[in-house]
C-alpha positions in Angstrom: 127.0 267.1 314.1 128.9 268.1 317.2 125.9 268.2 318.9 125.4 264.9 318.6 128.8 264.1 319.7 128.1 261.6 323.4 130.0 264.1 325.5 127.8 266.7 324.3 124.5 265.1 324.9 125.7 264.2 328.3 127.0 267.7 328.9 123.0 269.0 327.4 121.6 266.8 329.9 123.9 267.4 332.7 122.8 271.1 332.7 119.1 270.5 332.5 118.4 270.8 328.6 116.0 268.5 327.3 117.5 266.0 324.6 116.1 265.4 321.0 114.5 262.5 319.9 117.6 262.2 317.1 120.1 263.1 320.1 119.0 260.0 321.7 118.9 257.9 319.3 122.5 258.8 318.0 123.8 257.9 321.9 121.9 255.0 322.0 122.6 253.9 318.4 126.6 254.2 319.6 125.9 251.8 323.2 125.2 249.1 320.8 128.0 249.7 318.0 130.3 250.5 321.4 131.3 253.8 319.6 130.1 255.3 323.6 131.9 254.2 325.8 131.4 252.4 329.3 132.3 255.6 331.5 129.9 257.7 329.0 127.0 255.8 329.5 128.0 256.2 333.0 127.5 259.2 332.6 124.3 260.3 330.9 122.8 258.1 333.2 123.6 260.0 335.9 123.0 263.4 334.5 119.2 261.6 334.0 119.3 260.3 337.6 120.3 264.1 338.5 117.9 265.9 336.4 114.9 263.4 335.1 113.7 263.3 331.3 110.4 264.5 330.1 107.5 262.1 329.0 108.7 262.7 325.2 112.3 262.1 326.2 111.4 258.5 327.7 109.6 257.6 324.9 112.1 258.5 322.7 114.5 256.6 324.3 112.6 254.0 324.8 111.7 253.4 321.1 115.4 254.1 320.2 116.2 250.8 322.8 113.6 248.9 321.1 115.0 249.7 317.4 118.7 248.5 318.5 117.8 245.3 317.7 115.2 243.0 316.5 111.7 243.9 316.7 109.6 241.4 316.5 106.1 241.4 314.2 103.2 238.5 314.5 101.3 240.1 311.9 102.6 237.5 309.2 101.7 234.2 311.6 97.8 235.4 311.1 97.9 234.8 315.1 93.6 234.5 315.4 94.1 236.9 318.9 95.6 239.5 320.4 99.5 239.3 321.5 99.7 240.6 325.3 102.1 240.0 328.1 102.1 241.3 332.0 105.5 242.6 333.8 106.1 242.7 337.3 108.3 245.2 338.8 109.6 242.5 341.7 108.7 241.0 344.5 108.8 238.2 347.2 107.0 234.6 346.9 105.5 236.5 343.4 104.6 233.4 341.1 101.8 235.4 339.1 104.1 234.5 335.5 104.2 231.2 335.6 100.3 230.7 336.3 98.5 233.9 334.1 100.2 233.5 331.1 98.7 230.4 330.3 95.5 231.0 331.8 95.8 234.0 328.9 96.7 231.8 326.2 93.9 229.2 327.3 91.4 232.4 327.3 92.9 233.2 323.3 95.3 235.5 324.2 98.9 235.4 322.7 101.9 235.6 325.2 105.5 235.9 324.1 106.2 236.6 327.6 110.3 238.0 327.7 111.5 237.6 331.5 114.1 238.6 333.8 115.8 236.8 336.2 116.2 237.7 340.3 117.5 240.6 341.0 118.8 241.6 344.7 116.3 240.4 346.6 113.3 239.4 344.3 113.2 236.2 343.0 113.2 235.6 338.4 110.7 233.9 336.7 113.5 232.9 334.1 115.4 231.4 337.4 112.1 229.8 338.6 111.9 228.0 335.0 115.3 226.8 334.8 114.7 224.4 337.9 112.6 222.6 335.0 115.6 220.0 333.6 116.1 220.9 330.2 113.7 224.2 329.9 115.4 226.2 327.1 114.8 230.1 328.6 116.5 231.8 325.7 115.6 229.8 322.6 116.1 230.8 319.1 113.8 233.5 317.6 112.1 231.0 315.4 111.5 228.5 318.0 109.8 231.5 320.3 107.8 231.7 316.9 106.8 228.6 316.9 105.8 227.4 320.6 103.9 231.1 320.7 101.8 230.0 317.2 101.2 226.6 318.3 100.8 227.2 322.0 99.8 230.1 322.7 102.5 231.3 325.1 106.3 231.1 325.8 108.3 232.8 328.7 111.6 233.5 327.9 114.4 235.3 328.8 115.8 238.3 326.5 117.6 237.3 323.3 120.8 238.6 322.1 118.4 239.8 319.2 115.9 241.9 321.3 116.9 245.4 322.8 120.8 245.0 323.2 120.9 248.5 324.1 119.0 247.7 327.0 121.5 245.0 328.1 124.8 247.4 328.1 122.7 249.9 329.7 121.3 248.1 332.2 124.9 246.4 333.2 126.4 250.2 333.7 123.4 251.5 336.1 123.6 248.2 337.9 127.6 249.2 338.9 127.0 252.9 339.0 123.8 253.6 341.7 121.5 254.3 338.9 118.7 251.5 338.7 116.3 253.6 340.6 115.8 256.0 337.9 112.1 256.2 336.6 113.4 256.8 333.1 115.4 254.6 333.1 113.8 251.8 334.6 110.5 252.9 332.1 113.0 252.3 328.9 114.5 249.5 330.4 110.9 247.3 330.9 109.7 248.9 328.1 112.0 249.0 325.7 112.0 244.8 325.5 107.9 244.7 325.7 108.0 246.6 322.6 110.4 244.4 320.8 108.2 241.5 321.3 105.7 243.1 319.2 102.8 243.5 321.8 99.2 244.5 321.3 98.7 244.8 325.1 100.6 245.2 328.6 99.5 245.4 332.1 102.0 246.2 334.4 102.0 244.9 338.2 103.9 247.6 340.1 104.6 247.0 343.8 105.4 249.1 346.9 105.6 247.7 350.4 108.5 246.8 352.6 109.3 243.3 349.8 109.6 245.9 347.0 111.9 248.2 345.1 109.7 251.4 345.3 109.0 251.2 348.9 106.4 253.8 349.2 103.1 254.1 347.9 104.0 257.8 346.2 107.1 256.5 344.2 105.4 253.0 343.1 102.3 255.6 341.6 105.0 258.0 340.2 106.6 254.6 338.7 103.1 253.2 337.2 102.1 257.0 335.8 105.3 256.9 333.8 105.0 253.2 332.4 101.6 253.9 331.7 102.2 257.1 329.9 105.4 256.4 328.1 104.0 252.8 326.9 100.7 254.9 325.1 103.0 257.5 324.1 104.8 254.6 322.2 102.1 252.9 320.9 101.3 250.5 323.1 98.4 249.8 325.4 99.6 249.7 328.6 97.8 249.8 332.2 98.9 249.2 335.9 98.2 248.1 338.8 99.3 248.9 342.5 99.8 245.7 344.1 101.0 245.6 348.0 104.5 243.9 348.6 104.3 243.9 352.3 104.4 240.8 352.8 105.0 237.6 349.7 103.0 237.3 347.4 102.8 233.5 347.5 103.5 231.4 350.8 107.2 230.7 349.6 110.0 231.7 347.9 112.6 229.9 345.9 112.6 228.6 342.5 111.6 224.6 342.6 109.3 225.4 345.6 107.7 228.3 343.8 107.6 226.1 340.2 105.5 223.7 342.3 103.8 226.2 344.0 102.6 227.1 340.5 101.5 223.7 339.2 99.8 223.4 342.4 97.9 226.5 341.2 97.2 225.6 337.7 96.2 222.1 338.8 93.8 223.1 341.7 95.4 221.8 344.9 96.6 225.0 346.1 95.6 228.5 345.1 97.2 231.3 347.8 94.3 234.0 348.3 97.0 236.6 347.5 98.6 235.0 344.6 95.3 234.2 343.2 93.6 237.9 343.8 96.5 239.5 342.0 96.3 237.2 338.8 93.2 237.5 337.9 92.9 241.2 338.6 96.1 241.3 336.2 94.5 238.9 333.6 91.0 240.3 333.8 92.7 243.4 333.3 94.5 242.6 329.6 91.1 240.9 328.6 89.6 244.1 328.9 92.0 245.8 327.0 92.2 243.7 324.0 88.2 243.1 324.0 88.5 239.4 324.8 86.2 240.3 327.5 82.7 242.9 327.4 83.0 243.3 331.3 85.7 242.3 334.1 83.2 239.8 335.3 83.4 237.8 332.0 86.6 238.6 331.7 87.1 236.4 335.5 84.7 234.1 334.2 87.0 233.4 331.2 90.1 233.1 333.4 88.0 230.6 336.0 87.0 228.4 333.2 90.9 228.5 331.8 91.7 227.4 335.2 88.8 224.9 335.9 88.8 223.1 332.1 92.2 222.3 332.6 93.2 224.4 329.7 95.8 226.6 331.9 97.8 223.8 333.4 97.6 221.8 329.9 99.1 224.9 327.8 101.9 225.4 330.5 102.7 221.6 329.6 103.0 222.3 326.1 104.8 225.2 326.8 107.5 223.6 328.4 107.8 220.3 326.4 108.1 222.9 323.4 111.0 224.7 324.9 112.6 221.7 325.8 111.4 220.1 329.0 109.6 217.2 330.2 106.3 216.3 328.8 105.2 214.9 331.8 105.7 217.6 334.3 102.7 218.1 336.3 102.4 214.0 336.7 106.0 213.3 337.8 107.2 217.2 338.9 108.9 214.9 342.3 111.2 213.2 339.7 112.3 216.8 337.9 112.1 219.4 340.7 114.7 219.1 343.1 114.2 219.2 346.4 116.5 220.8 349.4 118.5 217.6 351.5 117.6 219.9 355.0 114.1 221.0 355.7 113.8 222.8 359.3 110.8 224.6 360.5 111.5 227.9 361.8 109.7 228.4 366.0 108.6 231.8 366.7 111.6 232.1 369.6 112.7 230.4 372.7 110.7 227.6 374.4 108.8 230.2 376.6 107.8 231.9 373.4 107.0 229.2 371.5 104.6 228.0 374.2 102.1 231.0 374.0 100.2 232.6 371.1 101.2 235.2 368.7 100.1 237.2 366.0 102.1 238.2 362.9 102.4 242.6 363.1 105.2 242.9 360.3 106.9 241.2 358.3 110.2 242.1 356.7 109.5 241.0 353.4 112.4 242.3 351.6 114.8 240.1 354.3 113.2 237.3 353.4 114.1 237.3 349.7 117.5 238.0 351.0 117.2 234.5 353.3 116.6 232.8 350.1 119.3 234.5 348.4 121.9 234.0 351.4 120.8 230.0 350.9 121.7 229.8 347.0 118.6 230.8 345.7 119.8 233.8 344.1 122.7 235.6 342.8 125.5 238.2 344.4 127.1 238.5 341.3 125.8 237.8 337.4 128.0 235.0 337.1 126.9 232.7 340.1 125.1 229.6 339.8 121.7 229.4 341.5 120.8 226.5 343.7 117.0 225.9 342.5 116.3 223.8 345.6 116.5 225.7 348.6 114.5 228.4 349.9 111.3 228.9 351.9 107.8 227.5 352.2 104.8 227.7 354.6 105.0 230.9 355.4 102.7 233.1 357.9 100.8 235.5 356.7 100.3 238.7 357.7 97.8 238.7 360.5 98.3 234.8 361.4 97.4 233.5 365.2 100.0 230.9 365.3 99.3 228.5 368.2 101.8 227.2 370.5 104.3 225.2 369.0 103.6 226.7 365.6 106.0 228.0 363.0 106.9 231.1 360.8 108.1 229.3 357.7 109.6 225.6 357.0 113.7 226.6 355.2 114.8 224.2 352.7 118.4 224.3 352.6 121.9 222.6 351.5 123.6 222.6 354.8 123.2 222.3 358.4 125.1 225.4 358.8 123.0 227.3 356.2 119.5 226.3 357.7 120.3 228.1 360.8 121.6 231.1 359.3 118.2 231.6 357.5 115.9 230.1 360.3 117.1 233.3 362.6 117.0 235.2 359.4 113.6 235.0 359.2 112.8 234.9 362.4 114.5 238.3 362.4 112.3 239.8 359.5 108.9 238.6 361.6 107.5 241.2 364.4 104.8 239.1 366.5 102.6 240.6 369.2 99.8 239.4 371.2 96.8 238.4 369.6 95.1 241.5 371.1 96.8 243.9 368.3 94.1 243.9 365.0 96.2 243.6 361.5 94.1 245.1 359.3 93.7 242.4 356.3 92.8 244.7 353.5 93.2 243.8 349.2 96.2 243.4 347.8 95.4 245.5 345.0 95.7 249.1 345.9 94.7 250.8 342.8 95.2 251.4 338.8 96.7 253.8 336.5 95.2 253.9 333.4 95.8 256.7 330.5 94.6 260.3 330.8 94.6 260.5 326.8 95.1 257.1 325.3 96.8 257.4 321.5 98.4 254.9 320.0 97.1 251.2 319.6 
């Protein structure tokens, strides 16, 4: 047993041993019944930082996260479909949630959909939803249950019920440089996928200058891993590599990006980024749990969801079953609060603004920062979002903007606030003359799939 003694397995891991699948479980068993301490868990998550964990020693740890709490099982509702979800790793202006789960559900899919919210500078889908008056995000087990069996999806937030572990952990690496792990952040995403019970995942990892793995090489290293650990754990899991060079979605912010999405499932507005990357991720998990022959059924499927009106009328349902309005889409103006201050940003001084420019670079990651530095996101854990302000219209990569054009209209609380993050973002746009050619390629950059699929 003094093996299995916390400062033992840290001291194992510390000098490059590899850890037991019983060693790991015994730490993580003691993070949730606090017999390990703070500073220890400090600790073996550096020691992993410092010397990495095997594929075997992520998956063990993973499945020991899922098993400290609740796991849940849809065999006994006799679902008639599969039960999938999609994960981003983070992003800017990245809406793809709110609109693909219920284009899944409308296509037959299953989608108990657990949610983060923002973190640094990406915006949270659980953060996005709570600009919805009265949207429940972390509901009861039973009531998850129920909106999932009778609706077909419901994105929540994580319960006190589902992966604990993961919580504690998680609140330690956040304080102690040690997010960035791969193992660690492949247990932390995975750990809760596999406590909702999941027949499927597709995983949307990012790189570009709006995500956390910057470079291509680390965002592939990242998908490999997820991809790998989530088959070596029983679940179906493939990724794509999606481009975060620029948002996702033409704005950022939680109200504006809620109506950005009901724009989207009702047809007035679909982004040609936003869109591509959705159905690629949707056609995706349609392959995967044989809901689709071929990808282009599988895009048929999700155009008709879209087109029928089924999407948009099972994200209603979803949110009058979790507590909201029922009449969302047809009065979102009375529920979705809007910023007092809207100011368009100019692309400089008068003598610039009176020529024409093309967008070289964009600074995507200091444009989730904007929002955040105008209330749309959180320093600490304990502040309280403003869902009103943030940013909309905003040029694309590759945009001729005439004279008198702007980058991006800021939707802000203040006076004083607006012009902070109307030089903000003009900061995080480089413009040259129209001569210069912005290549204007997909955002999808590839997939990982599994060199040996086992499991489900």
């Amino acid at each position: 047993m003094g093996a299995w003694l916390p400062q033992e397995i840290i001291r194992r891991k510390r000098d490059g041993a590899v850890l037991s699948a019983e060693e790991i479980r015994v730490f993580i068993e003691g993070v949730t019944q606090s017999s390990v301490s703070d500073a220890q868990i400090a600790a073996l998550a550096m020691a992993v930082c410092w010397r990495g964990m095997s594929a075997d020693e992520c998956v063990a740890l993973t499945l020991a996260m899922r098993d400290s709490g609740r796991v849940l099982d849809w065999r006994e509702a006799s679902l008639p479909g599969p039960v999938v979800d999609k994960h981003s790793t983070g992003g800017v202006g990245d809406t793809v949630s709110l609109v693909l789960a219920p284009m899944l559900a409308a296509c037959g899919a299953f989608v108990p959909m657990i949610s983060g919210r923002g973190l640094g500078h990406t915006g949270g889908t659980l953060d996005k939803l709570e600009s919805i008056p009265g949207y429940s995000s972390t509901p009861p087990i039973a009531l998850l249950r129920q909106v999932v069996r009778e609706v077909g999806v419901a994105i929540i937030g994580q319960t006190d019920e589902l992966a604990p572990a993961d919580r504690r952990l998680y609140a330690v690496r956040d304080v102690t440089a040690t997010v960035d792990s791969i193992p660690l952040i492949v247990a932390s995403i995975l750990s809760k996928k596999l406590a909702a019970g999941l027949d499927a995942l597709v995983m949307d990892v990012k790189f570009g200058s709006g995500a956390f793995m910057r470079g291509f090489d680390q965002a592939q290293r990242l998908a490999r891993s997820l991809v790998e650990v989530g088959w070596g754990a029983g679940l179906s899991t493939v990724a794509l590599l999606t481009d975060m060079d620029q948002p996702l979605a033409p704005c950022a912010g939680n109200a504006i990006e809620v109506r950005a999405a009901l724009d989207y499932l009702g047809g007035r507005a679909r982004p040609a980024r936003l869109d591509e990357v959705t159905r690629a991720l949707g056609a995706t998990l349609l392959l995967q749990v044989r809901l689709a022959a071929t990808k282009d059924e599988a895009l048929v499927r999700l155009e008709e969801a879209l087109r029928s009106g089924q999407a948009a009328e099972r994200f209603a349902r979803m949110v009058k079953g979790l507590g909201g309005p029922a009449d969302l889409f047809e009065r979102m103006d009375r529920y979705l609060e809007r910023a007092p201050i809207v100011r368009p940003v100019p692309v400089g001084d008068d003598a610039r603004a009176l020529k024409h420019w093309r967008v070289v670079r964009i600074d995507t990651r200091a444009l989730g920062l904007a929002v955040l530095e105008l209330g749309g996101g959180r320093r600490r854990a304990e502040d309280r979002i403003d869902h009103a302000v943030g940013l909309s219209e905003l040029a694309p990569l590759g945009a001729v903007l005439e004279p008198g054009a702007h980058l991006a209209l800021v939707h802000a609380r203040s006076e004083e606030a607006a012009r902070t993050a109307v030089a903000a973002v003009q900061a995080a746009y480089t413009l040259s003359d129209t001569t210069q050619v912005v290549p204007s390629g997909s955002a999808i950059a590839g997939s990982v799939t599994p060199a040996h699929p086992t499991g489900k």
